[in-house]
C-alpha positions as CSV (number, residue, x, y, z in Angstrom):
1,X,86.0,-91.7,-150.0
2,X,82.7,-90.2,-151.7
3,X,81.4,-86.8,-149.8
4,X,78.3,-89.1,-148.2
5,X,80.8,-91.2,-146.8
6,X,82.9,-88.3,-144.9
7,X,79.7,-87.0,-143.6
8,X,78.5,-90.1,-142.1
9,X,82.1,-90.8,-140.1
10,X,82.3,-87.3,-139.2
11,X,78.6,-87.8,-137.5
12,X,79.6,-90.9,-135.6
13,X,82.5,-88.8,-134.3
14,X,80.1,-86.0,-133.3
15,X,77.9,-88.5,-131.4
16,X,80.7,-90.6,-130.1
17,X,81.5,-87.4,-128.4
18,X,78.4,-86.7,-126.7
19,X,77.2,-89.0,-123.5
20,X,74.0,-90.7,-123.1
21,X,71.3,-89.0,-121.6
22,X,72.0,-91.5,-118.5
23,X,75.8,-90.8,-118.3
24,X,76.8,-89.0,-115.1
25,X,80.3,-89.2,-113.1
26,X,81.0,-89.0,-109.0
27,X,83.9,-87.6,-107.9
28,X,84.9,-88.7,-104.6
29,X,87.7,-88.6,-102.0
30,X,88.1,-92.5,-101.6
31,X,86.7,-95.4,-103.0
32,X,86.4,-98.7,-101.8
33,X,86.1,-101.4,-104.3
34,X,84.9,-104.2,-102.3
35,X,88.0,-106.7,-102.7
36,X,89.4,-105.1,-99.6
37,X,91.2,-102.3,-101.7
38,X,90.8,-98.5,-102.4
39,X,91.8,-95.9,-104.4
40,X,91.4,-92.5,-103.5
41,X,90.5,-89.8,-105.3
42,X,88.4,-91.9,-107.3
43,X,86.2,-90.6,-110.2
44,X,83.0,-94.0,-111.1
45,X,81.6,-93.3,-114.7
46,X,77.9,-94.4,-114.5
47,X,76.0,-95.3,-117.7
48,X,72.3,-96.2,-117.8
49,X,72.0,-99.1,-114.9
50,X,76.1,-99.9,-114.5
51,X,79.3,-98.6,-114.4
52,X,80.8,-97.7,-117.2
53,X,84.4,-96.8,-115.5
54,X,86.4,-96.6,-112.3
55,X,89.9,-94.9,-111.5
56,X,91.8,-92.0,-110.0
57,X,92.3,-90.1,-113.4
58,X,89.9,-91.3,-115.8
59,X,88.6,-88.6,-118.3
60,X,84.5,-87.5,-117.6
61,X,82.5,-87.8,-121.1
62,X,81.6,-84.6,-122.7
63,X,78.3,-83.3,-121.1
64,X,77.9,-85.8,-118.5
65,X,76.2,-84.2,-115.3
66,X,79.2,-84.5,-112.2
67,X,78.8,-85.0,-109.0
68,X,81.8,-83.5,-107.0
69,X,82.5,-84.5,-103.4
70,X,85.8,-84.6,-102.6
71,X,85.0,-85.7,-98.4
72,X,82.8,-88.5,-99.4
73,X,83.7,-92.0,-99.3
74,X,82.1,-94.8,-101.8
75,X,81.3,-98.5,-101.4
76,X,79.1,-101.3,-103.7
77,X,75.8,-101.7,-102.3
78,X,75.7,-104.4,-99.4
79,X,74.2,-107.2,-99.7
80,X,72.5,-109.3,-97.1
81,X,71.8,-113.0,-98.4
82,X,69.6,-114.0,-95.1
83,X,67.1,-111.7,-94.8
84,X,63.2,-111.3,-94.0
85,X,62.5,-107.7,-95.2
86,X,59.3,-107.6,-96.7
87,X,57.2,-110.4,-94.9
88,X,54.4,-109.1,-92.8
89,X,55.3,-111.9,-89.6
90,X,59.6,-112.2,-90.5
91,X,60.7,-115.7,-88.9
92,X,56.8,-116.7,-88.6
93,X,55.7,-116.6,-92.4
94,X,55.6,-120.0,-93.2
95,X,52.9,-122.6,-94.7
96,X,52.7,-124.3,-90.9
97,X,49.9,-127.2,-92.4
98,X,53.4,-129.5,-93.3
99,X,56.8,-129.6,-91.9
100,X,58.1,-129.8,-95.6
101,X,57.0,-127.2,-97.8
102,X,59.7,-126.8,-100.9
103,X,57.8,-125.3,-103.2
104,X,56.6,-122.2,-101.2
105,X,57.9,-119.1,-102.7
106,X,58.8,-115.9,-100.7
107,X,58.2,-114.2,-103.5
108,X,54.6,-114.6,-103.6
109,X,53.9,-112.7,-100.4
110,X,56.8,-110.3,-99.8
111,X,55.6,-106.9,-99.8
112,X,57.9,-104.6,-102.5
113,X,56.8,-101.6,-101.0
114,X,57.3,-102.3,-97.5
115,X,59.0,-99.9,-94.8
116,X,61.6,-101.8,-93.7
117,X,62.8,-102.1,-97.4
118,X,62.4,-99.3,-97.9
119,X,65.2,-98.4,-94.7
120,X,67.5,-101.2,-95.6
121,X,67.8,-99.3,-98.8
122,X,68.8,-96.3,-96.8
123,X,71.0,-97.9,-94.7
124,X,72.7,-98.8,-97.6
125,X,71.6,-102.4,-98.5
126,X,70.9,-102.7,-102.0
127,X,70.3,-106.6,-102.6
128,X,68.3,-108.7,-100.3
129,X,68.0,-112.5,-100.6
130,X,64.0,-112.5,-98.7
131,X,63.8,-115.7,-96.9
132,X,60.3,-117.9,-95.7
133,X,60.2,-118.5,-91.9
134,X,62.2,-120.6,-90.2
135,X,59.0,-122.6,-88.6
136,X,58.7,-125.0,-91.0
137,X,61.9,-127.7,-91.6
138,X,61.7,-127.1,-95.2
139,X,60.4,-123.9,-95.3
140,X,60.6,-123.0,-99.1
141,X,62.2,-120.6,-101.4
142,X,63.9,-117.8,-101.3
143,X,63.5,-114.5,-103.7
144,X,66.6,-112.1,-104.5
145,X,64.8,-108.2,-104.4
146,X,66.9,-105.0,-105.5
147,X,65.8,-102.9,-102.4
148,X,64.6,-99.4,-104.2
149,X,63.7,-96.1,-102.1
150,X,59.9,-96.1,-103.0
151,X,58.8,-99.9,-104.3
152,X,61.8,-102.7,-104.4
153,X,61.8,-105.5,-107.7
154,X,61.8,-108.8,-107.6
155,X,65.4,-110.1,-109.3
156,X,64.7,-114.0,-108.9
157,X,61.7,-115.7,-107.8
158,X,63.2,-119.1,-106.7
159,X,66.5,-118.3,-105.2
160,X,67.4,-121.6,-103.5
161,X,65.5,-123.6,-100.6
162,X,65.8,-122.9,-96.7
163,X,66.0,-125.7,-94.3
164,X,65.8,-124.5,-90.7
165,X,67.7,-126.7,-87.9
166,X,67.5,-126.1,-84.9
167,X,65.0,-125.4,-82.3
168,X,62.7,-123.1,-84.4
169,X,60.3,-125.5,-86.0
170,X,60.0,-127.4,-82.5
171,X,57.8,-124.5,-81.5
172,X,54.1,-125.2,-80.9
173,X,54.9,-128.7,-82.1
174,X,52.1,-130.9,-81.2
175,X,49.5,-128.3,-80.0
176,X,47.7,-128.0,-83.5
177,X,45.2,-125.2,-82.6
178,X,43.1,-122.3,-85.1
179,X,42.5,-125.4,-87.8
180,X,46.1,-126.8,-87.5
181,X,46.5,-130.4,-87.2
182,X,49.1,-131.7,-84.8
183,X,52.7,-130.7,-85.6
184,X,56.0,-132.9,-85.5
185,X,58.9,-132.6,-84.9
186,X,59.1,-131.8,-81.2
187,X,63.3,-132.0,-80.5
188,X,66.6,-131.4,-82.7
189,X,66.1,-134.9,-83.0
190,X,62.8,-135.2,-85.0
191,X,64.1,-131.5,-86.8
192,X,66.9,-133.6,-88.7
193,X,64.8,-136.7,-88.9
194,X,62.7,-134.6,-91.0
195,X,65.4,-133.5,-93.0
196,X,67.2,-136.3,-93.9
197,X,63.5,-137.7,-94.8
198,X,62.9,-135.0,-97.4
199,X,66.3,-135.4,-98.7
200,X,66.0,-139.3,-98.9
201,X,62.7,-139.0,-100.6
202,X,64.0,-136.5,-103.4
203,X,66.7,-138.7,-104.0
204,X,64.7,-141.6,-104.6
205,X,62.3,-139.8,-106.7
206,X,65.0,-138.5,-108.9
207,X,67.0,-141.5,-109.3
208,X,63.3,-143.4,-110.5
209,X,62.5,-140.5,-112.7
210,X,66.2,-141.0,-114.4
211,X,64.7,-144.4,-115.5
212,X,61.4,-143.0,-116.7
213,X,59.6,-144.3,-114.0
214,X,57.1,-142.3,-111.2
215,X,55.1,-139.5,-111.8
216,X,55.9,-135.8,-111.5
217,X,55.8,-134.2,-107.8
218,X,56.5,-131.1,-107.8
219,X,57.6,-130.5,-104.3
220,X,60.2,-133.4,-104.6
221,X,61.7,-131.7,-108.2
222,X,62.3,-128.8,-105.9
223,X,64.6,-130.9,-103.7
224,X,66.2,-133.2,-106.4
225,X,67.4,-129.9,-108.4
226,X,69.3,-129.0,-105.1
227,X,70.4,-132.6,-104.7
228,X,71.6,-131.9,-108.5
229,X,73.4,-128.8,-107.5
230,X,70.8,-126.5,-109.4
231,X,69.9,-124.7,-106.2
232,X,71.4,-123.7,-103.1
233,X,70.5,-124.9,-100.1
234,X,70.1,-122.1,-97.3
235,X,71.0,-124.2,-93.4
236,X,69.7,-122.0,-90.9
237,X,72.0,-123.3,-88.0
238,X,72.4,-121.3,-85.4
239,X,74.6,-123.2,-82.8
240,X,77.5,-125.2,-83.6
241,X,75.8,-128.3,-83.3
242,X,73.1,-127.7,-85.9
243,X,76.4,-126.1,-88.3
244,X,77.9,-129.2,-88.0
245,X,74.5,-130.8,-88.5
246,X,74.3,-129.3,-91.5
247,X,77.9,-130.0,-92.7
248,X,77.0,-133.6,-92.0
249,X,73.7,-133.7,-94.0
250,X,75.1,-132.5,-96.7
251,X,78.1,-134.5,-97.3
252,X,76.0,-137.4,-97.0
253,X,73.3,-136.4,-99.6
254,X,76.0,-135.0,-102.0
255,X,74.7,-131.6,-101.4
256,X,77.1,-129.4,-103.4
257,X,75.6,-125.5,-102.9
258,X,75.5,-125.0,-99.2
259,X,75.3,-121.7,-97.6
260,X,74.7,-121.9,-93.4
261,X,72.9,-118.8,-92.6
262,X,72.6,-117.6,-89.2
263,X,75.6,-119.2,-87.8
264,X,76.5,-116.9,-84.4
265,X,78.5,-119.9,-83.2
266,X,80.1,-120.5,-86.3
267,X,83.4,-119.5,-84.8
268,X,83.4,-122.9,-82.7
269,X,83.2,-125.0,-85.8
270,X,85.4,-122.4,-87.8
271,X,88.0,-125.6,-88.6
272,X,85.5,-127.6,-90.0
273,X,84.0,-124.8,-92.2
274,X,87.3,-123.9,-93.2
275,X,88.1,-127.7,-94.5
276,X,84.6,-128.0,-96.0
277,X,85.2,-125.1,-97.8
278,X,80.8,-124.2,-96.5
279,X,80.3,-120.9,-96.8
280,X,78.7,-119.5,-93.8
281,X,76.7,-115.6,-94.0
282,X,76.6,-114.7,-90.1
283,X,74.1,-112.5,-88.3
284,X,72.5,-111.3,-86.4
285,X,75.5,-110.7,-84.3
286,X,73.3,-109.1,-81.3
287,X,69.7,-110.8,-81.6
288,X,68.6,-111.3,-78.1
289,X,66.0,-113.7,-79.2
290,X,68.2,-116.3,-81.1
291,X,69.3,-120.1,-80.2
292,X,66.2,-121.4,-79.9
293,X,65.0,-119.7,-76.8
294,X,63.5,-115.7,-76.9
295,X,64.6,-113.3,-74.9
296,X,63.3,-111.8,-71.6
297,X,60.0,-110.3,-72.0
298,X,60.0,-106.8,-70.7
299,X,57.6,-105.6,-67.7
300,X,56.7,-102.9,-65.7
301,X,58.7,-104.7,-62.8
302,X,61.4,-106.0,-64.7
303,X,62.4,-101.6,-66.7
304,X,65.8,-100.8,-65.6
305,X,66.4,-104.7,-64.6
306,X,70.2,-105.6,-66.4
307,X,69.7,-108.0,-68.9
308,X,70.7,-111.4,-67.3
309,X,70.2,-110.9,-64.1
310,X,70.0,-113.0,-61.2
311,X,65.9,-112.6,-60.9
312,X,65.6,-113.5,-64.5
313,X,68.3,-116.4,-64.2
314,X,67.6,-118.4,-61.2
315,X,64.0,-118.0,-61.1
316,X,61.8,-117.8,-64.7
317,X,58.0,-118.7,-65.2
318,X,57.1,-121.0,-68.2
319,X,53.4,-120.7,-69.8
320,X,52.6,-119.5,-65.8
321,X,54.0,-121.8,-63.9
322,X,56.8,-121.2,-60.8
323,X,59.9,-123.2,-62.0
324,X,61.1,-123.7,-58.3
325,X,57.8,-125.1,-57.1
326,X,57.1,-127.6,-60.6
327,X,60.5,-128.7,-61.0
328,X,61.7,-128.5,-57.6
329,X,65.2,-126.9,-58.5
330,X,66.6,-123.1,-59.5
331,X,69.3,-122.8,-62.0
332,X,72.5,-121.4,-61.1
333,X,72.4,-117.5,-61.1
334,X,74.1,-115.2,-64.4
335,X,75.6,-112.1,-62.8
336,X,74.6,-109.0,-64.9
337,X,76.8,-108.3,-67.4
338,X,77.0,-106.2,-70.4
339,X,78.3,-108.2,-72.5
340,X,76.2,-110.8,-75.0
341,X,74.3,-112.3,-72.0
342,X,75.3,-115.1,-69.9
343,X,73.1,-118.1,-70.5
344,X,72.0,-120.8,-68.3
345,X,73.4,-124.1,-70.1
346,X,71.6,-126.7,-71.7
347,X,73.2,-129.3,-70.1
348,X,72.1,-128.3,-66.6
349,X,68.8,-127.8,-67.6
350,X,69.0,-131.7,-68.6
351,X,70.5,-132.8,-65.8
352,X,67.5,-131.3,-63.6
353,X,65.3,-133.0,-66.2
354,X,63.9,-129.8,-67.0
355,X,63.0,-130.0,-70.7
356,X,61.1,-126.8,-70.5
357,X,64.1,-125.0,-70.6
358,X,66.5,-127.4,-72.2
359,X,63.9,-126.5,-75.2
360,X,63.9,-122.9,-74.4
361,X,60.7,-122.0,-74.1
362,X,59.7,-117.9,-74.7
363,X,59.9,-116.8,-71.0
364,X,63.7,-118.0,-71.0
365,X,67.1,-116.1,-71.3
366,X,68.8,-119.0,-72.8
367,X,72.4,-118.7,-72.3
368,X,75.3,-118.7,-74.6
369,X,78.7,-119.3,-74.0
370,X,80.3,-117.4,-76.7
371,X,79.5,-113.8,-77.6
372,X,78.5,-114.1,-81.5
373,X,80.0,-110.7,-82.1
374,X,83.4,-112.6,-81.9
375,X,82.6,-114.9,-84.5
376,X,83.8,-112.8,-87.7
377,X,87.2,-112.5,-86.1
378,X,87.7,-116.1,-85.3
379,X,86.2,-117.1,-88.4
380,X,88.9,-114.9,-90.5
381,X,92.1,-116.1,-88.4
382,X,90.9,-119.7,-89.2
383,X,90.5,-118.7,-93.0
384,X,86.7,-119.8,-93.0
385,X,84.5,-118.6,-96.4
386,X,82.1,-116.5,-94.3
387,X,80.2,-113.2,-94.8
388,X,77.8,-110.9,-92.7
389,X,73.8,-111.1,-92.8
390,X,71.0,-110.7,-90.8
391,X,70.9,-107.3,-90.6
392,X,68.3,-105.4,-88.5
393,X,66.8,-101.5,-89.3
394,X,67.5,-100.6,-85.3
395,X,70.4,-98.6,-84.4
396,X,73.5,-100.9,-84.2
397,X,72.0,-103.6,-85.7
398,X,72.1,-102.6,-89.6
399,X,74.7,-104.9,-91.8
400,X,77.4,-101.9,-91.2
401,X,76.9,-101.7,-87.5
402,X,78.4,-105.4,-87.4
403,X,80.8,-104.7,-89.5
404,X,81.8,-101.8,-87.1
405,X,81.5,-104.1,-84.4
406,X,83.8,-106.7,-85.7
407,X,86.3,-104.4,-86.2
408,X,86.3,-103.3,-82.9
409,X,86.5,-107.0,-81.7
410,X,89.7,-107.7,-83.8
411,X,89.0,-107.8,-87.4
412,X,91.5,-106.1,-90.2
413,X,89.7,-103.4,-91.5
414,X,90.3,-104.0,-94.8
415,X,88.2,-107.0,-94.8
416,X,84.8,-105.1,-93.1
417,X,83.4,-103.6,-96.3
418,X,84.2,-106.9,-98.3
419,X,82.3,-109.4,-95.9
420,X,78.9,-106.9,-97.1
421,X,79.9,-106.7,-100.6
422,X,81.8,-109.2,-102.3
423,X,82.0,-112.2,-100.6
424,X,78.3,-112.4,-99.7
425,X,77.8,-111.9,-104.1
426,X,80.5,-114.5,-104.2
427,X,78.6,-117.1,-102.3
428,X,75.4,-116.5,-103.6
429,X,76.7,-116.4,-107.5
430,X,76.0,-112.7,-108.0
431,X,79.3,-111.2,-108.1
432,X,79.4,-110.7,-112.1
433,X,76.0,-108.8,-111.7
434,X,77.1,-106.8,-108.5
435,X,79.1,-106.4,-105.0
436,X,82.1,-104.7,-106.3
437,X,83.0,-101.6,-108.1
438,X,83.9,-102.8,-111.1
439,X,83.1,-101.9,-114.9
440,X,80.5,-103.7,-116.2
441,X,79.2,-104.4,-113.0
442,X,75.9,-103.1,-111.6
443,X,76.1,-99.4,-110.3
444,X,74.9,-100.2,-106.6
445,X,77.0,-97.8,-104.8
446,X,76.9,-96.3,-101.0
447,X,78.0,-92.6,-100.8
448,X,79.3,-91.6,-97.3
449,X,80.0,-88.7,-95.7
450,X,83.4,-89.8,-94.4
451,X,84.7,-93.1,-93.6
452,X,82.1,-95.8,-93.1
453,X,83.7,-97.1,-90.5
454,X,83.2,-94.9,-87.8
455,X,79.9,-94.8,-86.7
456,X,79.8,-90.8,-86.9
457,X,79.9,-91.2,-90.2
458,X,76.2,-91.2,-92.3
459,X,74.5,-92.3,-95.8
460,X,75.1,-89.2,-97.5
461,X,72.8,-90.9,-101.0
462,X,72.6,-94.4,-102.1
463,X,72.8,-95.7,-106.2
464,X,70.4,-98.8,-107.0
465,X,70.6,-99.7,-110.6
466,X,72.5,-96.8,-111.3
467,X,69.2,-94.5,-110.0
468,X,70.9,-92.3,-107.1
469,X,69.0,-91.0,-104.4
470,X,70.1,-88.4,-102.6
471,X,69.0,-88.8,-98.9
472,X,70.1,-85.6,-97.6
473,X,67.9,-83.7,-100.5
474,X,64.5,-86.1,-99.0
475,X,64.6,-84.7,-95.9
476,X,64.9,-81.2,-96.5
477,X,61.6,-79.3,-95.1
């Protein structure tokens, strides 16, 4: 080999030698992958925006800048697929003017630099899939935003469409008011109406546009390409009648990318989920405004009051008036209880004739016969795809506090970090861009102080894109 040559190879071994200016290593005591195992110690290899390596004795590049913390305790970034960070009125942002909005994207009014992205990020929540409002039946598209600790970034602009079941988009129907015409649907019954409507007028659409015929509407493309299985179709079904709802609508459409979000009773319809093979991401597990009806308003009289107690139970007001007087009956009473409160049923309410409350108006504890928190164990003994979601920025109500939670409630601990990890990336088709800790992979890791489990344990710093922010280093005075 000529001289030039030997000093060329001999430079690319010199170089091969040194690390990137972006290379850096974390030594830690365990590591949990996200497929439900660990390795511990663990040494992850991070170049530029992903991992480069994981393992127990893996060598560190020459130069690289190491990070050595042998009590800490790594996980991927979670991931929450049903979320509403970002959006100025959460469950309320929606273009209320139709019932069917497809083509309205959450991305065009999510705020990036908002606070409570800003917190999921340091809770440990690193991928959020930003959902419309659930007001509207078709409510529109979702976005996928990398949460960041300053300003967050948009990964997809269209991400899906949402349809929201239920109760939600009953609410105001028919009053119109500030400009708005009046609103339809004003029952479950009108809510699924409206959906298998959109559904039945995509499909039409598409199968005329197959033979070159019709013009070009742009709402309807949006739900022919779910009917074609280019987008997912986000249910928000809360009880088990609007999951199985949801099951049904989209069997009979051909609906192939279904994910039911919401989903606290999920664990009654946990066969069917299981056969189906749906997907379900569940959360919030301790909303006290969820089926339909909102929670207890609080009041100077009602402070210290347990939550579902007998003076909010058998007696409750409705846009002023005194139930007992207008209706003429009282509802059985709830004894306090703290556990996820004793509702009133719907049935009874019917039976009075009392759609006020069989609707659940705001003023009304709406009662629920299964505690949601339960849900994640019964869905994993039945062997139902499911994940968490929904997570809130209060204390106990971030993505990890349910995953504590479920725990508690019966769930192998194995499968807690997975259900914010991996198998929400599974069913939303990320999981060769992130959810695990994997080479190649994204680096979106969570750095704890001990075991996240135990809710003593904190965020010690949190890796987006392979950018790590060390929290404990921000709040020094």
């Amino acid at each position: 080999m000529k001289p030039i040559g030997w000093i060329v190879l001999v430079g690319f071994l010199f170089l091969g030698c040194l690390p990137a200016q972006d290379v850096w290593a974390l030594k830690v005591g365990r590591a949990h992958l996200g497929d439900g195992t660990s390795i511990a110690p663990a040494i992850v290899i991070v170049s530029g925006e992903r991992i480069q390596a994981i393992g127990e004795k893996i060598a560190v590049p020459k130069g690289a800048k190491v990070f050595d913390l042998p009590q800490a305790e790594v996980t991927p970034g979670f991931i929450d697929g049903a979320s509403q960070f970002g959006l100025i009125r959460g469950e309320l942002d929606n273009e209320e003017r139709s019932e069917v909005t497809p083509t309205v994207r959450a991305a065009s009014f999510v705020d990036l630099a908002s606070f409570d992205l800003r917190r999921a990020f340091r809770s440990g929540t690193t991928t959020v899939v930003v959902h419309p409002g659930s007001r509207n039946v078709v409510g529109g598209q979702p976005t996928l935003v990398r949460t960041g600790a300053e300003v967050s970034q948009t990964l997809a602009d269209t991400f899906g469409v949402r349809v929201s079941l239920g109760l939600d988009p009953t609410i105001n129907a028919g009053r119109g008011g500030q400009g708005m015409p009046p609103r339809r649907p004003n029952s479950r019954m009108g809510v699924i109406f409206e959906a298998r409507r959109a559904f039945t007028r995509a499909r039409d659409y598409a199968d005329a546009r197959a033979k070159g015929a019709g013009i070009v509407d742009v709402e309807l493309e949006t739900l022919a390409a779910a009917l074609a299985g280019k987008l997912t179709v986000f249910w928000q079904a809360e009880s088990a009648k609007d999951i199985y709802t949801a099951m049904r609508i989209a069997k009979e459409f051909g609906i192939s990318r279904n994910v039911i979000v919401g989903a606290q009773e999920a664990g009654l319809a946990a066969a069917e989920l299981e056969r189906t093979r749906t997907p379900v991401l569940v959360g919030p597990l301790f909303h006290l405004e969820r089926r339909g009806g909102r929670g207890p308003r609080s009041t100077p009289e009602s402070e210290g009051e347990p939550l579902g107690s007998a003076a909010e139970s058998s007696r409750h007001d409705h846009e002023g008036h005194d139930h007992a007087a207008d209706h003429g009956h009282e509802h059985p009473s709830a004894e306090p209880s703290n556990q996820w409160p004793l509702y009133v049923d719907e049935e009874s309410a019917l039976l009075h004739g009392c759609n006020c409350c069989a609707a659940g108006f705001p003023n009304f504890a709406v009662l629920e016969p299964l505690p949601p928190a339960v849900t994640p164990e019964r869905l994993f003994r039945a062997k139902a795809p499911f994940a968490l979601a929904g997570g809130e920025l209060e204390p106990g109500q971030t993505l990890l506090d349910f995953a504590r939670f479920a725990v508690r409630l019966g769930l192998p601990r194995e499968r807690a970090i997975p259900l914010l990890t991996s198998e929400p990336a599974r069913f939303l088709g990320l999981a060769d861009r992130t959810g695990s800790l994997k080479a190649g992979l994204s680096a979106d890791i969570v750095v704890f102080d001990g075991d996240p489990l135990l809710a003593t344990t904190g965020v010690r710093a949190v890796v987006s894109a392979g950018k790590l922010v060390d929290l404990r280093e921000e709040t020094k005075p």
